[in-house]
PALUMGU-360916 format. One record per residue: x, y, z of N, C-alpha, C in turn; residue number from 1; residue in one letter. Coordinates in Angstrom, 3 decimals. Each point is the difference from the previous one (the first is absolute). Last residue first. Layout:
// PALUMGU-360916
       nx       ny       nz      cax      cay      caz       cx       cy       cz  nr rest
        X        Y        Z        X        Y        Z        X        Y        Z NUM    A
...
This chain:
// PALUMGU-360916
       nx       ny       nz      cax      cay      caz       cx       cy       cz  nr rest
  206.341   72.272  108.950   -1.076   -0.240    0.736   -1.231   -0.810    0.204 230    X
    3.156    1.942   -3.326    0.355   -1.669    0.166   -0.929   -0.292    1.306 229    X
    0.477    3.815   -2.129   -0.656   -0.538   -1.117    0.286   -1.578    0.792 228    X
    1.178    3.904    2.442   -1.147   -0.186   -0.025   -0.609   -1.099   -1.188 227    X
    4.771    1.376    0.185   -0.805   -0.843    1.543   -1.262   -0.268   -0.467 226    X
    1.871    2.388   -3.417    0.101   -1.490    0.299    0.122   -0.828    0.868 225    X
   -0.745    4.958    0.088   -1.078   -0.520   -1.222    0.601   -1.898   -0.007 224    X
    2.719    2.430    3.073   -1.812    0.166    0.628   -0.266   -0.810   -1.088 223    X
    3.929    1.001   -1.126    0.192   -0.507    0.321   -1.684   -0.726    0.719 222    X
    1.159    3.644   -2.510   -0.219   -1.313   -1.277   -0.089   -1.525    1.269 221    X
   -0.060    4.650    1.784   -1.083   -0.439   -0.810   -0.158   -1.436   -0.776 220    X
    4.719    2.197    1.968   -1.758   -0.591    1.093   -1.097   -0.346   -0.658 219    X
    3.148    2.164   -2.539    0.235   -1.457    0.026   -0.592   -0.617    1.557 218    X
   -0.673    4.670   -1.488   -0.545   -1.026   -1.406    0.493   -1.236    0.440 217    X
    1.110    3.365    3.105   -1.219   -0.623    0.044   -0.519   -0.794   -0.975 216    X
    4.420    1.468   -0.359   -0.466   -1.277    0.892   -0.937   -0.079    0.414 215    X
    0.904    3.199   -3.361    0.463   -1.167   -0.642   -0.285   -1.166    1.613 214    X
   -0.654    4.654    1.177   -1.402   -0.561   -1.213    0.088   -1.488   -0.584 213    X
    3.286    2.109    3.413   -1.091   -0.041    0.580   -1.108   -0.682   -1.130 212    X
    4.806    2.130   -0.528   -0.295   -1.856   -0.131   -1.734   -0.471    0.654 211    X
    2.262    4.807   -0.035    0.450   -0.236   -1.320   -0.968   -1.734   -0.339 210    X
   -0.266    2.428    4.451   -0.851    0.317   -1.182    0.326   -0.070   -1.330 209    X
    2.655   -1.827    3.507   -1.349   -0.506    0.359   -1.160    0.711   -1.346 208    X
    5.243    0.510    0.042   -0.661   -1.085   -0.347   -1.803   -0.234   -0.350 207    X
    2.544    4.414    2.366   -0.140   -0.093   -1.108   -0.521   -1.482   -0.525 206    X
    0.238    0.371    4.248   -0.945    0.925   -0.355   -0.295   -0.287   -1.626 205    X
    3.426   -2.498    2.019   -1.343   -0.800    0.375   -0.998    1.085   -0.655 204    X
    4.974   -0.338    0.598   -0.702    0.250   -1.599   -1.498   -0.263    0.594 203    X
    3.001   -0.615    3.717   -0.315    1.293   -0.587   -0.257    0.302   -1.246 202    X
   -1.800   -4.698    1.916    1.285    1.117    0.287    0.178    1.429   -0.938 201    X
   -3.655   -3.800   -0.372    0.275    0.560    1.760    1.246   -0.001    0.130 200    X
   -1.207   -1.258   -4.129    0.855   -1.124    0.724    0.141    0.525    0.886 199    X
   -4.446    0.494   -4.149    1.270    0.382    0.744    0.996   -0.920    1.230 198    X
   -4.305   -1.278   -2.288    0.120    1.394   -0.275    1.505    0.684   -0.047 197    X
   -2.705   -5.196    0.393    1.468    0.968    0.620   -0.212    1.137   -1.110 196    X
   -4.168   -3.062    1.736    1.318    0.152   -1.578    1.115    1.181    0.762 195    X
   -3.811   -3.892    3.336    0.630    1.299   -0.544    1.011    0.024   -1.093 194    X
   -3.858   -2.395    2.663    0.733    0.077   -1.102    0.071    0.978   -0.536 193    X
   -2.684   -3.077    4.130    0.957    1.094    0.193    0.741    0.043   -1.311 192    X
   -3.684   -3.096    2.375    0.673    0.465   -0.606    0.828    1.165   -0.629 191    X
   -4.157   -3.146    3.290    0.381    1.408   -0.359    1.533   -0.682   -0.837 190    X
   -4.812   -1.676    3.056    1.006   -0.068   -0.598    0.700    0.695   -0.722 189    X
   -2.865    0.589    4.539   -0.086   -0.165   -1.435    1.216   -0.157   -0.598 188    X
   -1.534    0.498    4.220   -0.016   -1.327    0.064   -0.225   -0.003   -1.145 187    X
    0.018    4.047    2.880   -0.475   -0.573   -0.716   -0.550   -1.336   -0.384 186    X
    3.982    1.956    1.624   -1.365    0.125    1.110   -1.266   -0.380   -0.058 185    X
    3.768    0.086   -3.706    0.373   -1.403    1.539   -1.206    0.510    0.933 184    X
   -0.047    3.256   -3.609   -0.371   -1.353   -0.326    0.139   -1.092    0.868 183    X
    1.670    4.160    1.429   -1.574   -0.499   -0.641   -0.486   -0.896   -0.354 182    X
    4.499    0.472    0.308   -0.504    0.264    0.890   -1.288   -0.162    0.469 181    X
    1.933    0.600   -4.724    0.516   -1.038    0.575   -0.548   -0.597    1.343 180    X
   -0.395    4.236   -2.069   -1.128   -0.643   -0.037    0.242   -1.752    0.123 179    X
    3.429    2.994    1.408   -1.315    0.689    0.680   -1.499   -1.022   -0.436 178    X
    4.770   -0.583   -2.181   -0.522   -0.835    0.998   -1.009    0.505    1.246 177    X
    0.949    2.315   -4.443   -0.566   -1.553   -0.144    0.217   -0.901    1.731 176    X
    1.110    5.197   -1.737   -2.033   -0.909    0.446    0.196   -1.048    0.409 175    X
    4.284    2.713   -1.942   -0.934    1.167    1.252   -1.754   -0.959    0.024 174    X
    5.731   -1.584   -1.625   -1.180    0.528   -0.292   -1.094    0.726    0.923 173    X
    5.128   -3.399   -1.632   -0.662    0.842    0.962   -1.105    0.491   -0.289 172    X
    3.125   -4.784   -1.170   -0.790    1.113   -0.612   -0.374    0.698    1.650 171    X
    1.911   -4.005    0.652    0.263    0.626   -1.217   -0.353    1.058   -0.892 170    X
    1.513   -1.134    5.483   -1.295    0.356   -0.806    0.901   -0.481   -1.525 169    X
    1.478   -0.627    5.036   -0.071   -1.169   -1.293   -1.172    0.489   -0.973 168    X
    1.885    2.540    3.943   -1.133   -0.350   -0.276   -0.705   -1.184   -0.659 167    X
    4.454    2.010    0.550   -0.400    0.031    1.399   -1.647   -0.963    0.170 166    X
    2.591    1.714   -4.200    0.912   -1.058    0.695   -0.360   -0.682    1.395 165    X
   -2.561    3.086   -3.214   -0.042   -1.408   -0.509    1.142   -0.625    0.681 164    X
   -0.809    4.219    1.274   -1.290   -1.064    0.291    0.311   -1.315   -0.683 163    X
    3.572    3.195   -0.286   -0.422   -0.568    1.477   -1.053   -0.880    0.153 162    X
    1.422    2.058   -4.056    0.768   -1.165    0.433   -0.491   -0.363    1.331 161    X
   -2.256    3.799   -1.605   -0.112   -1.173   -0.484    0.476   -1.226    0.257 160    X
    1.390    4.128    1.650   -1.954   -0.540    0.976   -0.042   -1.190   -1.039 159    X
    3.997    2.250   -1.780   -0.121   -0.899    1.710   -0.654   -0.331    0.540 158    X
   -0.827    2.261   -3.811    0.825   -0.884   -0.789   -0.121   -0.589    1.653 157    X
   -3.736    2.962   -1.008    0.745    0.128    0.223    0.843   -1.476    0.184 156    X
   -4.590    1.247   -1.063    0.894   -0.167   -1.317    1.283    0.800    0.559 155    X
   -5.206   -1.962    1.874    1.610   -0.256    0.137    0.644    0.429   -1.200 154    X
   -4.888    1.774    1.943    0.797   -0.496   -1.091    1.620   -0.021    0.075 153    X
   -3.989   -0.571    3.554    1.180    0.981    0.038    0.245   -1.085   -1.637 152    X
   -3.097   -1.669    3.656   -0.618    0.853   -0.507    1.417    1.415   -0.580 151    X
    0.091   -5.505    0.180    0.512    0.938    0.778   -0.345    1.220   -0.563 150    X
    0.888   -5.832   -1.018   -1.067    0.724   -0.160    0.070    1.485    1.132 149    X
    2.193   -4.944   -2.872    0.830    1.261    1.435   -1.368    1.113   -0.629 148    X
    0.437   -5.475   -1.569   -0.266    1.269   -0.244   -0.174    0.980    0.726 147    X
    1.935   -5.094   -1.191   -0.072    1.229    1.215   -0.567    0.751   -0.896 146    X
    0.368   -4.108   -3.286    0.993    0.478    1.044   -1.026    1.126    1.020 145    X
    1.209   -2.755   -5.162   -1.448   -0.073    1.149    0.876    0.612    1.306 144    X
    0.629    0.861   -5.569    0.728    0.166    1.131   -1.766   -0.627    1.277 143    X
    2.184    0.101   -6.337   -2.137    0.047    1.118    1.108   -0.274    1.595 142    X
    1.184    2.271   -5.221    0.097   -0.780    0.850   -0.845   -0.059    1.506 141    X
   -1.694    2.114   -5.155    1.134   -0.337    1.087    0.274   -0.686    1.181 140    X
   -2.574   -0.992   -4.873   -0.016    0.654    1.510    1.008   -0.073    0.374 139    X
   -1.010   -1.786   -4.492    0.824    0.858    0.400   -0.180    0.748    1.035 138    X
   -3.975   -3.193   -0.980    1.561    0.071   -0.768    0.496    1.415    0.397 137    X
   -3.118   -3.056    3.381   -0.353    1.425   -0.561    1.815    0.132   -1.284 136    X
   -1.050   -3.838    2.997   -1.091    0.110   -0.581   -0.060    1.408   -1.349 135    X
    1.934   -0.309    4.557    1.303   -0.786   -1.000   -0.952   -0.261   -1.200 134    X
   -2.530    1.998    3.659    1.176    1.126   -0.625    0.982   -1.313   -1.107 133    X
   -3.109   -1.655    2.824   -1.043    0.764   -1.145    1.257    1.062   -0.717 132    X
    1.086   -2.963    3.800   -0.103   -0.964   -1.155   -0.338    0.745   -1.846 131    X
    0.185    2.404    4.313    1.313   -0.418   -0.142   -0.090   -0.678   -1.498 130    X
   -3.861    1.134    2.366    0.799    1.408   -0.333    1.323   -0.643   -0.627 129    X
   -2.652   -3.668    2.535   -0.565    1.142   -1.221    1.081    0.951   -0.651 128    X
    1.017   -1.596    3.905    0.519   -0.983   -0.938   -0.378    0.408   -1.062 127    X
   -1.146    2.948    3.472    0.925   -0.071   -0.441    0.782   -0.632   -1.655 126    X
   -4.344   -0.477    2.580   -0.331    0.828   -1.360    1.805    0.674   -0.407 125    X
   -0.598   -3.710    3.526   -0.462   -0.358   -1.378   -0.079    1.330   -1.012 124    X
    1.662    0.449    4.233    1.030   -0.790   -0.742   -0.988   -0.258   -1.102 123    X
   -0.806    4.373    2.836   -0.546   -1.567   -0.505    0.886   -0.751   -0.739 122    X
    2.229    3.909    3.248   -1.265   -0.228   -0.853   -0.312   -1.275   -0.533 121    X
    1.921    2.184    4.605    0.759   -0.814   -0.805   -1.507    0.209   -1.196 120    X
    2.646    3.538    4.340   -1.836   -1.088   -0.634    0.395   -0.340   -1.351 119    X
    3.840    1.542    4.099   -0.511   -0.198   -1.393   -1.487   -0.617   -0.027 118    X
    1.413    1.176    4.140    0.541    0.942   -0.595   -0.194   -0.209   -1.668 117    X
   -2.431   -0.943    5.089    0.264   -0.099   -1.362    0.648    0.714   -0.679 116    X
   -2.563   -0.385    4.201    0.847   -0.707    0.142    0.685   -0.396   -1.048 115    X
   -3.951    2.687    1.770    0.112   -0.928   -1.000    1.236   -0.807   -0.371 114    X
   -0.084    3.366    3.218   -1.273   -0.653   -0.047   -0.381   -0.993   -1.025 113    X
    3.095    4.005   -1.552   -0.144   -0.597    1.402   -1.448   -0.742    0.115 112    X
    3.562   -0.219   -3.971   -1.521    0.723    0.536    0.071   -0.369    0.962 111    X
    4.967    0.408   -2.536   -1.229   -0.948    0.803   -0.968    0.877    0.083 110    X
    3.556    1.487   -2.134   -0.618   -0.359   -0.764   -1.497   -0.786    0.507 109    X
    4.539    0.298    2.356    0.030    0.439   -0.927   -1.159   -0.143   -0.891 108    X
   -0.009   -1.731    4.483    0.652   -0.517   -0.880   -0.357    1.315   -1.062 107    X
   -0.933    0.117    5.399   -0.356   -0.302   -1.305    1.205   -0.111   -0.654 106    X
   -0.484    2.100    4.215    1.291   -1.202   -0.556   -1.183   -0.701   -0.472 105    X
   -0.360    4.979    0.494   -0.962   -1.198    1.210    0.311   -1.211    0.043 104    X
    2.196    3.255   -2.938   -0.080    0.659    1.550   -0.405   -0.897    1.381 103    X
   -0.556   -1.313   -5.326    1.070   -0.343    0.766    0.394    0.761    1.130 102    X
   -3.610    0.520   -3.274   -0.054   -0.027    1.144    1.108   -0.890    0.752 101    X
   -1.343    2.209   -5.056    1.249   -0.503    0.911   -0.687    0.162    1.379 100    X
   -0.908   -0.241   -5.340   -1.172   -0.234    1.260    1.460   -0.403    0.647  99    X
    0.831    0.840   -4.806   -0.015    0.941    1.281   -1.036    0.318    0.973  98    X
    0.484   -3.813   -3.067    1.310    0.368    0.405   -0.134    1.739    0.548  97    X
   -2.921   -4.250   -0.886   -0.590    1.097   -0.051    1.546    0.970    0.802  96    X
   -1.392   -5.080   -3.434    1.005    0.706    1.308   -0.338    1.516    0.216  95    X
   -1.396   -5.070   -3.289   -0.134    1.833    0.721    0.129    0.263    1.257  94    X
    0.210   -5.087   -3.244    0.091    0.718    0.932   -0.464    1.662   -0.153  93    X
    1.186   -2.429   -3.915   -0.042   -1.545    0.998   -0.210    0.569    1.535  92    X
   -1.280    2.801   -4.973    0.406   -0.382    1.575    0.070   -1.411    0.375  91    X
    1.579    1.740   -5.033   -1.471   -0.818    0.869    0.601    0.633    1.375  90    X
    2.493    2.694   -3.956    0.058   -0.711    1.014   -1.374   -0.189    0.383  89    X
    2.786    1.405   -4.667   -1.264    0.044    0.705    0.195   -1.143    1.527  88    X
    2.877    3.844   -4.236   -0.457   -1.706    0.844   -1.176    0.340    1.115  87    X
    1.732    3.596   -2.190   -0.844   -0.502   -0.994   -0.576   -1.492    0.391  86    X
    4.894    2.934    1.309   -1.200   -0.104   -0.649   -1.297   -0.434   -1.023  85    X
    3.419   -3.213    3.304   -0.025    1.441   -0.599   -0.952    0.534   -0.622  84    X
    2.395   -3.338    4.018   -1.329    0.547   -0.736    0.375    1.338   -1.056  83    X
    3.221   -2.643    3.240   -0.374   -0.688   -1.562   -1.004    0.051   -0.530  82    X
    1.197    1.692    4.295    1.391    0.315   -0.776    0.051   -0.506   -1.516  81    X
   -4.285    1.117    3.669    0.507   -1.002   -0.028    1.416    0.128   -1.083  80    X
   -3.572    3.374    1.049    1.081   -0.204    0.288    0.823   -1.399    0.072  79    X
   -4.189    3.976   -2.679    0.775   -1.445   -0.072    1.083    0.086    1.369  78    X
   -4.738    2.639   -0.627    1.683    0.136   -0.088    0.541   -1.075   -0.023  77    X
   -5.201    0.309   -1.839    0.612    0.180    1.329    1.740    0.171   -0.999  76    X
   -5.553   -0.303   -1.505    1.232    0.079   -0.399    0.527   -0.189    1.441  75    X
   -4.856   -2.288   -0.893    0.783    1.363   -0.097    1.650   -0.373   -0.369  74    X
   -4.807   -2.864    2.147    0.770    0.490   -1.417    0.301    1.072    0.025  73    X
   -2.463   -3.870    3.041    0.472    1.433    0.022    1.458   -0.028   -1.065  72    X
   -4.583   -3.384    1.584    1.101   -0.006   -0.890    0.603    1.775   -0.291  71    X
   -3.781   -3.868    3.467    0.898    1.616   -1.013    0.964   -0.314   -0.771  70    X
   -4.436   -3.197    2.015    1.022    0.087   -0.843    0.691    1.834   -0.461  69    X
   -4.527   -1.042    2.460    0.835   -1.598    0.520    1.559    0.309   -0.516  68    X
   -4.649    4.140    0.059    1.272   -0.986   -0.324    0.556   -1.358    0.490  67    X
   -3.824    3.490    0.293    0.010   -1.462    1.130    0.594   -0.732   -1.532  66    X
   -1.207    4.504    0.523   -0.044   -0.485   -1.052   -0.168   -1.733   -0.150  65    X
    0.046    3.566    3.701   -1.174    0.648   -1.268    0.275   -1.110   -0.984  64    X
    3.268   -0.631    3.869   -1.766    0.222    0.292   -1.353   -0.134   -0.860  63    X
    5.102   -0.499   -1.557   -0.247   -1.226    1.117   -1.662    0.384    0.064  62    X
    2.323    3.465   -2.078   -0.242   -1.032   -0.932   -0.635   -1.486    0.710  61    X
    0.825    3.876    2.988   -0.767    0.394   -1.394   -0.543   -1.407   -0.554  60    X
    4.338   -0.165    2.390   -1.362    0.032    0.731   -1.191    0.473   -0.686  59    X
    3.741    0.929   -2.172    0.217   -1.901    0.082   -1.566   -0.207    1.057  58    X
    1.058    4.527   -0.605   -0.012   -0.433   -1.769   -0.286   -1.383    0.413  57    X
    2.413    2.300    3.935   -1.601    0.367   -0.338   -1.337   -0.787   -1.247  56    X
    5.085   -0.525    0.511   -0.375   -0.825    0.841   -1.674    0.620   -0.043  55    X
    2.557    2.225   -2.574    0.051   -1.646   -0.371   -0.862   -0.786    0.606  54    X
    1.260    4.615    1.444   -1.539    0.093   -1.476    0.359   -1.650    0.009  53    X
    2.997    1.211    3.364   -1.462    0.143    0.004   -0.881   -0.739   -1.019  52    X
    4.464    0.364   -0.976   -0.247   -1.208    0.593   -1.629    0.014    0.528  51    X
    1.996    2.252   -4.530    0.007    0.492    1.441   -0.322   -1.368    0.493  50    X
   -1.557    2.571   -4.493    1.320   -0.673    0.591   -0.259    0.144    1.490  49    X
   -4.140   -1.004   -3.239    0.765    1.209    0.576    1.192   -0.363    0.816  48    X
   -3.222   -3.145   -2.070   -0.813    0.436    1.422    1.166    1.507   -0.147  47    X
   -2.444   -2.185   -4.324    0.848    0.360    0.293    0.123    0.578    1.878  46    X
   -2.399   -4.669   -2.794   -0.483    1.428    0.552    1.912    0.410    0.312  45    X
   -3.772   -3.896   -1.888    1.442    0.773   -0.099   -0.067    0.999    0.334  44    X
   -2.812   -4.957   -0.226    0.127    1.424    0.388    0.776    0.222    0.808  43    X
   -2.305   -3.655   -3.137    0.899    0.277    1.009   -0.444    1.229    0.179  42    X
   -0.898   -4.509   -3.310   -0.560    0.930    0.895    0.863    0.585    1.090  41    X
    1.636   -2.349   -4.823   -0.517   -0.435    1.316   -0.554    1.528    0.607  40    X
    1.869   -0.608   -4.819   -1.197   -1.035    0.452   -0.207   -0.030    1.570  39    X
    3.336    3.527   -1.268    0.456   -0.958   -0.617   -1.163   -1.612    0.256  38    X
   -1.813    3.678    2.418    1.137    0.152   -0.469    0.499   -1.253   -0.725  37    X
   -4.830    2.234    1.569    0.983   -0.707   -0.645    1.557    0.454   -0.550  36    X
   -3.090    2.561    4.570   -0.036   -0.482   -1.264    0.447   -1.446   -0.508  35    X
   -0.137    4.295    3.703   -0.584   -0.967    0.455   -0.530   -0.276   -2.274  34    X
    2.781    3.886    3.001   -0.275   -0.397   -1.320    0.260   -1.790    0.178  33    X
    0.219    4.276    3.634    0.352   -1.092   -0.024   -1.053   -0.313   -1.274  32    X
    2.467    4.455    2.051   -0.983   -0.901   -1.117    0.320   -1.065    0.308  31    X
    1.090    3.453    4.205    0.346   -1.000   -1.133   -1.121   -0.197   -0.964  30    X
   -0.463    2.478    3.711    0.907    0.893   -0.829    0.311   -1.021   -1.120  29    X
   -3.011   -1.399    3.766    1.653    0.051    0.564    0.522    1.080   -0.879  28    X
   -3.643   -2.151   -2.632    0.367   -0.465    1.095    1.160    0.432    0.459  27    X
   -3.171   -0.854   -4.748    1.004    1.359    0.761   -0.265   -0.475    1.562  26    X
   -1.180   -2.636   -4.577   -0.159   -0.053    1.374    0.912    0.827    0.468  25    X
   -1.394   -1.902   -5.647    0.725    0.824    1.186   -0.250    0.226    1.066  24    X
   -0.382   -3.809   -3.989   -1.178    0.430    0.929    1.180    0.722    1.083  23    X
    0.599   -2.513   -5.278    0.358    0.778    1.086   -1.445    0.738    0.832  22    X
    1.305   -2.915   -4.451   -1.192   -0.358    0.966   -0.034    0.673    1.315  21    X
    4.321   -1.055   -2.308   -0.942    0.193   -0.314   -1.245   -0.281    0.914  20    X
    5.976    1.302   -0.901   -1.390   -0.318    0.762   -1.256    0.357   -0.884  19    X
    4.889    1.364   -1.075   -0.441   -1.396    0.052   -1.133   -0.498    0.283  18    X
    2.040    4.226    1.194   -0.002    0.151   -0.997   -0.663   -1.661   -0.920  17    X
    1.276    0.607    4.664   -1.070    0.470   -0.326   -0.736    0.095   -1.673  16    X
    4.583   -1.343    1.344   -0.902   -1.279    0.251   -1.826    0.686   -0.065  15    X
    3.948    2.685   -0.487   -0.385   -0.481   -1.450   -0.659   -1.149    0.578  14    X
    0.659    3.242    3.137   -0.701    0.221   -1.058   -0.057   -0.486   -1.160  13    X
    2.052   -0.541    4.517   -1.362   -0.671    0.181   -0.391    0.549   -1.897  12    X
    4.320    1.459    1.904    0.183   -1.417    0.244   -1.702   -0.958   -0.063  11    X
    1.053    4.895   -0.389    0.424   -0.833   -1.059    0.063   -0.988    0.125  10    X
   -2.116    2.609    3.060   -0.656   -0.248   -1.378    0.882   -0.571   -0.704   9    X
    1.225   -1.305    4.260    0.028    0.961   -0.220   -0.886    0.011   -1.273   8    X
    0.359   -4.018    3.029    0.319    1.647    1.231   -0.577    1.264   -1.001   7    X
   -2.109   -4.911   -0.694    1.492    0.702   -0.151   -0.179    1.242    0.740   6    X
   -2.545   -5.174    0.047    0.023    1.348    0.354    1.246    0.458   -0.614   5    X
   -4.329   -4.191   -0.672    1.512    0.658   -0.036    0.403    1.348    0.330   4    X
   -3.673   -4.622    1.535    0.696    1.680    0.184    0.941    0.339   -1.068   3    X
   -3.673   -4.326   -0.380    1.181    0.331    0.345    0.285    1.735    0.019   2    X
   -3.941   -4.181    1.440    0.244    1.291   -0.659    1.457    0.397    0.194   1    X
């Protein structure tokens, strides 16, 4: 059974809009919409921004649904110097950039006890994602890289440069390596794809709700031809 999750209604409502055969499950505050999507069986659910709700949303889907496969879809901030709006970054990784226990000489980002600072995602539903985007005519450009995860919308110009200089993020955002996390505890496979909304600097307010609809439309196209190759 595969998961997909987005943070926000816009990032879950035209894949809803798609579904058939739907069976709703209220849990936690969440819908979880147990259906067909593009021919396969899944369930999509919006968990709510935040690292909590993600990580809550991913345990859910593991217990009640006894997922094997996520796939988390949304927008994020671009920082890499050659993303722009509308590109799309795979995780090759998630980084939870404001987990600082460096007091206790941790690593920036480290979990204590776990001994971890990046959780890496599935190279295969990676390769997927990758192969399924050059597939798609006139997509934008496809980025595999970090994804910097931190309950704070970055759209200041120096918090930006910093994470992506300190961090090796390409993109920033508020779930994906919470359910990143989860998933390694887990022992589920996962993916991470994000459309650049914006470039987490001070256009970030204005961008995010100008570009928010056009890059969830290109998450979608992107999902709809993962899943057809599945």
């Amino acid at each position: 059974m595969l998961g997909i999750i987005g943070a926000m209604d816009e990032e879950v409502q035209l894949f809803k809009e798609q579904m058939s055969d739907v069976e709703v499950f209220s849990k936690a505050g969440m819908e979880f919409y147990k259906g067909i999507l593009f021919g396969k069986e899944l369930v999509l659910v919006r968990c709510g921004i935040g690292k909590v709700n993600a990580a809550l949303c991913t345990q859910i889907l593991v217990d009640h649904f006894s997922v094997d496969k996520i796939i988390f879809t949304g927008v994020a901030g671009g920082l890499h110097p050659e993303i722009e709006v509308g590109d799309i970054v795979i995780s090759t990784d998630c980084v939870q950039h404001d987990f600082d226990a460096t007091a206790f000489g941790y690593r920036l980002g480290e979990i204590p006890r776990l001994n971890k600072v990046e959780f890496a995602a599935d190279q295969g539903l990676i390769q997927l994602a990758v192969e399924s985007a050059k597939g798609i005519p006139g997509f934008p450009k496809i980025f595999t890289g970090r994804i910097l995860s931190g309950d704070v919308f970055v759209a200041d110009k120096e918090k930006a440069l910093m994470l992506g200089e300190k961090l090796g993020g390409y993109c920033v955002e508020m779930e994906g390596a919470a359910v990143a996390q989860a998933c390694y505890l887990n022992d589920i496979k996962f993916v991470i794809i994000r459309s650049m909304s914006d470039k987490a600097d001070g256009s970030a307010h204005h961008d995010f709700t100008t570009f928010v609809e056009y890059s969830a439309n290109n998450a979608l196209k992107l999902v709809k031809a993962m899943l057809e190759k599945i």
